[in-house]
Structure formats: structure tokens, C-alpha cells
N, C-alpha and C positions, 0 to 999 in steps of 0.2 A: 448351922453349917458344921456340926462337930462332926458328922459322922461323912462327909466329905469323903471322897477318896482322893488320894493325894496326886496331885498333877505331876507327871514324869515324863521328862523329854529324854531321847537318847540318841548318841550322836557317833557316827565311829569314822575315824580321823587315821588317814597311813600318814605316818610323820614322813614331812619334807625337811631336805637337806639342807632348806635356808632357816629352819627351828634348830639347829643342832649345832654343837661347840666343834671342837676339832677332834673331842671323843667321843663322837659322833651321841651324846647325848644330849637331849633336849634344855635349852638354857632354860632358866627355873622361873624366868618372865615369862615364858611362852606358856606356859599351865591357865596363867590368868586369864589369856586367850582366847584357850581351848572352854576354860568353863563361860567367857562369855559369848561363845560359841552356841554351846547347849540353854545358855540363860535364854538366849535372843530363840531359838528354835523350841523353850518350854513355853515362854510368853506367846507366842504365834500361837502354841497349840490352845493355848484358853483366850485367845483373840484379843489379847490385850499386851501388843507388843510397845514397842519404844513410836512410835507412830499415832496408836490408838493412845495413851500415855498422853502425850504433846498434846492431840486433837480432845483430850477429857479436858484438859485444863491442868495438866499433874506432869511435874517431872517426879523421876525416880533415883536419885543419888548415891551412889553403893557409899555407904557409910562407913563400914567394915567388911573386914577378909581377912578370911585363916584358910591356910595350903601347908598340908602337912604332908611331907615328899617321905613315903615311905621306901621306893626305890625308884629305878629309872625309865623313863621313857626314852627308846632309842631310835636312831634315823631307820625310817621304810618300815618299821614296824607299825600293826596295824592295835590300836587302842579304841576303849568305846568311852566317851563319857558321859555318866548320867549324870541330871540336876533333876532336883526331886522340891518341890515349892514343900517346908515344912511348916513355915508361918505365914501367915496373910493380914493378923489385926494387929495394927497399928502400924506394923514393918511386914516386908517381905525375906524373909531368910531361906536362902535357898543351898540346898548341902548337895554336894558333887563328889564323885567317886570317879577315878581315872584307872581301869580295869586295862592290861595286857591281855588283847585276843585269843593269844597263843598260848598263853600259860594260866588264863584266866587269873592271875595276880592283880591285885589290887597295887597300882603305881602310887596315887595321889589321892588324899582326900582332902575335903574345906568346905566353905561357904561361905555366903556374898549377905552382906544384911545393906536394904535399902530402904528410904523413906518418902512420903510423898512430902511434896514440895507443890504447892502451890506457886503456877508460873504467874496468875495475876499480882499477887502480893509478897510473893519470894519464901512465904512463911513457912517452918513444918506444920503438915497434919499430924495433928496427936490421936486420928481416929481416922482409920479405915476406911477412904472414900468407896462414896456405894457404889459407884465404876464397879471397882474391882469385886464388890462382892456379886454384886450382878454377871460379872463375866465366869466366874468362880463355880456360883450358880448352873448357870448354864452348860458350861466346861461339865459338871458332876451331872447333868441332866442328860446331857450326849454320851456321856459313857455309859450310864445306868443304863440306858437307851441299847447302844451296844451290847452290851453282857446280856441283854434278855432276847434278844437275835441267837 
């Protein structure tokens, strides 16, 4: 699966007035949010959401996170953000970019690193359940699929 193309969800969000401080910028909790936002709507797109997840036998734990606020996101502005799946064996590391509509500047960038967990035994997998690479699969099958339409 090296030659994969990489799963990309994207999501575009007008900031609400109850994400924003009194300078009418967005408190810097709310980015986690937004990228678990695009997490939940990349996972749907390769059919293996927080549901499908449970139903394998796998939880997924974000383990780590880095959000690197290069500038601001501000209230009624309208923002896209993308999650891009850049790792799948062993962990899932997914990198996210929080883009202003209007000025097309880059607000926020990060990513989320998560493990599978086995829900019968509590245990980490230290390898890649074939759930995922089977959805993975599939997912690069439907796009290949696409692009020659």
C-alpha cells in the first residue's frame, strides 16, 4: 500500500460567536474541535469511522497532539480545514491545516497521533489491524476507480 493515495477530508466551518473570546477570536481549545471535526468526516470517507472502530473490536486513542497557531481565526469568518491520514502502520497520524477562506492564509496547523486498542483485552496493538488496511484498500480502490471516469 505504499503507493496509496493519501485519504483527505475537508471541511469548511463560518466561526460561531459562542467559539470566540471577547476579541472576538477563537479560543485556542476550539481548533481541537474543529480538527476533530474533519478527523470524524476523513474516517467516514474510508468507512471506518469511530462506530466501525468499536464494531472491529478497536478503539482508537489520540495519543498525541501538536496545534501550531500561526495566526487567528475570527468570529463569522468562514475557514476550511483539512485532515490528510499521513500514517496508517502501527498508528494513525493525521496532519490538519486550518486555511482562512478569504485570504486563503494558513491560520493553524497539527496533528492527532492515535493507536489501536484492543476493547477485548485493553491491550496496544503494536501492528496495524487488517480492519484498517482493508478499508484503506478499498478507500484507494474507489478513488482509482474515480479518476479513470
Amino acid at each position: 500500500m505504499t503507493d496509496m493515495c493519501l485519504p483527505e477530508a475537508v471541511l469548511d466551518i463560518q466561526i460561531p460567536f459562542y467559539d470566540v473570546d471577547s476579541m472576538d477570536i477563537v479560543w485556542h481549545g476550539h481548533y481541537l474541535k474543529y480538527f476533530e471535526d474533519a478527523r470524524c468526516r476523513l474516517l467516514d470517507a474510508i468507512g471506518y469511522n469511530y462506530i466501525a472502530m468499536r464494531e472491529s473490536g478497536y478503539g482508537w486513542p489520540v495519543v498525541d497532539v501538536r496545534l501550531k497557531y500561526v495566526d487567528s481565526a475570527r468570529f463569522n469568518r468562514r475557514v476550511r480545514v483539512v485532515a490528510t491520514l499521513v500514517e496508517w502502520q502501527i498508528r494513525l497520524k493525521i496532519q490538519y491545516r486550518i486555511i482562512d477562506l478569504e485570504t486563503d492564509r494558513l491560520l493553524t496547523k497539527g496533528y492527532t497521533v492515535q493507536v489501536a486498542v484492543s476493547r477485548a483485552t485493553g491491550e496496544m496493538c503494536y501492528a496495524t489491524p487488517p480492519i484498517l488496511e482493508q478499508k484503506l484498500r478499498a478507500y484507494d480502490q474507489q478513488r482509482t476507480r474515480e479518476e479513470r471516469v
